[in-house]
N, C-alpha and C positions, 0 to 999 in steps of 0.2 A: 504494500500500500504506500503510496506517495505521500510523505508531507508537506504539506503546504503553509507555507511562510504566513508571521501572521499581518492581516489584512493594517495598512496605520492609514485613517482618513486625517482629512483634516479635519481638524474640531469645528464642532457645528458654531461656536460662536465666531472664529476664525472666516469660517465660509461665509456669514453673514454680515460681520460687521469688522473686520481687518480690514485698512486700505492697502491700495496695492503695493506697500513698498513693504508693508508684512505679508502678504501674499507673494509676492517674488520667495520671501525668504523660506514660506512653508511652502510653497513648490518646489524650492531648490533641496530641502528636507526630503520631502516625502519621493523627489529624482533619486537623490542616494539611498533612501532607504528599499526602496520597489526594484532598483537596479542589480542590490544584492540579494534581491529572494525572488526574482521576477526570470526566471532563464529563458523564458515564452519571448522575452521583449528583447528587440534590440536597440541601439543606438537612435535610431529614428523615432521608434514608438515612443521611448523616455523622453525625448525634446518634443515631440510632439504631445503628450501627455502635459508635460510640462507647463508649455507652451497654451496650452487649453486651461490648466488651472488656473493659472494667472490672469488669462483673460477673463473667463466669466467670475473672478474672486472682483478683479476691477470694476466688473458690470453689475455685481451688487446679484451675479446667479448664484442660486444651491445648487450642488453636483454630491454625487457619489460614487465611488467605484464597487462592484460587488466583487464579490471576494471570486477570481480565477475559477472555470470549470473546468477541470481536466475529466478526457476523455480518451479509454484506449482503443486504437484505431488498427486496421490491418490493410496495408497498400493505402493506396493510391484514393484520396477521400473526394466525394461530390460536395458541395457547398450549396445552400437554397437560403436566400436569405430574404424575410419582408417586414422591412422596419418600417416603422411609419412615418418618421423622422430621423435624421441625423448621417454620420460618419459612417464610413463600412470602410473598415481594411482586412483583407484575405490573402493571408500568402503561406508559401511553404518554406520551412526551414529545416533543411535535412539535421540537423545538430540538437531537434528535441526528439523527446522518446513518444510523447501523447499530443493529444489533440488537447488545444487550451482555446477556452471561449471567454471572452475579458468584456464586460457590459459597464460603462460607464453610464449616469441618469441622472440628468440636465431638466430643472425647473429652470426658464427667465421671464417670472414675473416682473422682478426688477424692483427699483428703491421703495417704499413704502407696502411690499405684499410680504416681506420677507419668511412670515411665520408662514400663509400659506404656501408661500413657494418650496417652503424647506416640506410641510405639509404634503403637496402634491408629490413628491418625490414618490412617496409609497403608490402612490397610483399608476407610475409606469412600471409596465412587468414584461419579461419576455422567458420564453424557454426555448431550451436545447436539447434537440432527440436525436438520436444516429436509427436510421430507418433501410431498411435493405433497400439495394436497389437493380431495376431489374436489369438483369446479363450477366449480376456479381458486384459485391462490392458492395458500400454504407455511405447515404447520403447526408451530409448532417444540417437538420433542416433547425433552422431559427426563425423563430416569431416575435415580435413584439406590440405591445398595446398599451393603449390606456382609456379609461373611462371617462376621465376627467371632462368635463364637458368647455374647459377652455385647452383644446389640445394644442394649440398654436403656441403655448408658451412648452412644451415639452419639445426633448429630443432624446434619443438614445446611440452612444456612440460604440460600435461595436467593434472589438479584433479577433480574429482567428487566426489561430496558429494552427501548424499541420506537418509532421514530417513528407507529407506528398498529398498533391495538391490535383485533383483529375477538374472536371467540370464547374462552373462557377456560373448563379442565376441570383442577384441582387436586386432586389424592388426596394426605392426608399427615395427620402422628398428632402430637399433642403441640405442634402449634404456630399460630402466628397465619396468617390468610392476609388480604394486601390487594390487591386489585382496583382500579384506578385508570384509568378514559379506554376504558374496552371500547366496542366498538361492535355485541355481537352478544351471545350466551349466555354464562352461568357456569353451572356445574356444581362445586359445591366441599362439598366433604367432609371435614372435622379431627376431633379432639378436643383438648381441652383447652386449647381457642386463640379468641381473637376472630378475627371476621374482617369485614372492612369492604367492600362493594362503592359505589363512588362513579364517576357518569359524568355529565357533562353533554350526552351522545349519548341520543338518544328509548332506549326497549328495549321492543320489542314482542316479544322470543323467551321461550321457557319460560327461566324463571331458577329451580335450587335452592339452599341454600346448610343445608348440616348441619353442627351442631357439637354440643358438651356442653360441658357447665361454662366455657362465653364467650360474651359478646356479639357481637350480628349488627348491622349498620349499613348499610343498604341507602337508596342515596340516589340520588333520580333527578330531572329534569324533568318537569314537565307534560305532554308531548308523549308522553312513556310512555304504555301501555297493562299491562294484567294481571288477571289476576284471583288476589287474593292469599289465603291461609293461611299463619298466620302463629301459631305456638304455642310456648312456653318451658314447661316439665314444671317449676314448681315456681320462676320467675321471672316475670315481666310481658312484656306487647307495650304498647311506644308509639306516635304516629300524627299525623305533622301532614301535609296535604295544604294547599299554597298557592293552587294552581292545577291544572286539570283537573277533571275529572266523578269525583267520588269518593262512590261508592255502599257505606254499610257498614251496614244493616240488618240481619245475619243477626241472628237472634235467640238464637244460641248467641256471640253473640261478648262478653268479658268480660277480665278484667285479664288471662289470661295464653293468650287465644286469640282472634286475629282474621279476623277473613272479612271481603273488601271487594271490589270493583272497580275499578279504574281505567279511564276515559274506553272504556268497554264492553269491555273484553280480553279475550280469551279465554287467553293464554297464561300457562298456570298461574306466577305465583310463589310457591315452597314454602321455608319458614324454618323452620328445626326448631332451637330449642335446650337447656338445662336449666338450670335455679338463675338462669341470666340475663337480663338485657334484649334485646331484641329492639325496634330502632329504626325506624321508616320514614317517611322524609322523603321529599316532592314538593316541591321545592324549586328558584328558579329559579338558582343556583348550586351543586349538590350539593357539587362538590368544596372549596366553601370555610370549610374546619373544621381545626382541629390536633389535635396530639396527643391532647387529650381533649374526646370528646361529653359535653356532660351529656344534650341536650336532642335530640329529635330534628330 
């Protein structure tokens, strides 16, 4: 049986009434302290995690983290995710042993609601099932909700870890979604969020990826296959192919809508997004980029 490190919030008076220059300090706390008992998390999810506390500690939000799901997994996992709200990050890291589900839950009422926003917390909930799936293999499906009947003030920020990563299907509003190490399809749908898909595994399955008002970041190997559409309502599409057979003749294709092929593919990739950039890199390391793309 796994032990699991113990859970340190920050204190609820802290969460509600610290300005931000004591919240810098109990974020920078609770970095080191999540960093040594967190082996799920890497470098990015702590600054990122971080990076979130502070901000809604500033905005006068209550947050909470639950305390890590682990889950024992066998090959290669599907991922089904339908948030109602918030962040989705998914990816595979060969250097864990379990599947770990890490749910972050975000009231922003904001200055003067304080008690019920700490209140509301309890009313966002989600759960985590591994459910067979069919041909072989465990899907691991997440749900989340809430009753509350001011749901616009909720979000829920979700991470999955996975020593291997097959399929990935994400529904969620208002927030970023990353994709990391898949070995099979996406299917991802937000608003008002980036969202990144990066693998250095071939991808020859139908891939969509729809958003609004954020950028899309789709970064693959050579060894892919696809035949891409690729269109931003009112931003650009970029394009750099290193390697592979990259056919983009259409004669409609222009700054903010692309048609191409990859190495003869037939399996549609569909990028839809608005106002933003739309990136697509063939690249013989997709996954090695940080926090900010400029370039495709």
């Amino acid at each position: 049986m796994t032990n699991h490190c113990p859970h340190t919030p920050i204190p609820s008076s802290a969460r509600l009434l610290a300005p931000a220059t004591v919240a810098v300090g109990l974020a920078a706390s609770a970095l080191l302290t999540m960093s040594a008992c967190s082996p799920h998390r890497n470098l990015e999810d702590q600054i990122l995690s971080t990076t979130e506390a502070v901000t809604d500690a500033a905005m006068a939000h209550t947050f909470t983290t639950d305390e890590p799901l682990e889950l024992t997994t066998t090959g290669s996992v599907a991922v089904d995710i339908d948030n109602f709200a918030g962040d989705v990050v998914v990816r595979a890291d060969r250097k864990v042993e379990r599947t770990v589900v890490e749910v972050r839950r975000v009231s922003t009422h904001g200055l003067g609601r304080w008690a019920e926003s700490r209140e509301a917390l309890d009313d966002a909930q989600w759960t985590a099932s591994l459910q067979p799936r069919a041909g072989g293999g465990e899907t691991l499906v997440i749900r989340t909700d809430t009753p509350n009947s001011e749901e616009y003030f909720h979000h829920m920020e979700i991470l999955v870890v996975t020593p291997a990563l097959d399929t990935v299907k994400v529904r969620t509003t208002k927030g970023d979604v990353t994709v990391i190490e898949n070995q099979g399809a996406v299917d991802i749908e937000t608003s008002r969020g980036d969202v990144r898909m990066m693998t250095p595994w071939p991808m020859i399955d139908a891939m969509t990826i729809v958003t609004s008002d954020g950028t899309i970041d789709y970064r693959v190997r050579g060894e892919s296959k696809g035949a891409f559409d690729c269109e931003s309502f009112g931003g650009e599409v970029r394009q750099r192919c290193e390697f592979g057979h990259w056919l983009a003749l259409d004669p409609t294709n222009d700054h903010d809508h692309f048609v191409a092929v990859l190495n003869q593919g037939t399996n549609p990739v569909i990028l839809r997004t608005s106002e933003k950039r739309i990136r697509v890199a063939i690249v013989p390391n997709p996954t090695d980029v940080g926090f900010v793309i400029v370039d495709p």
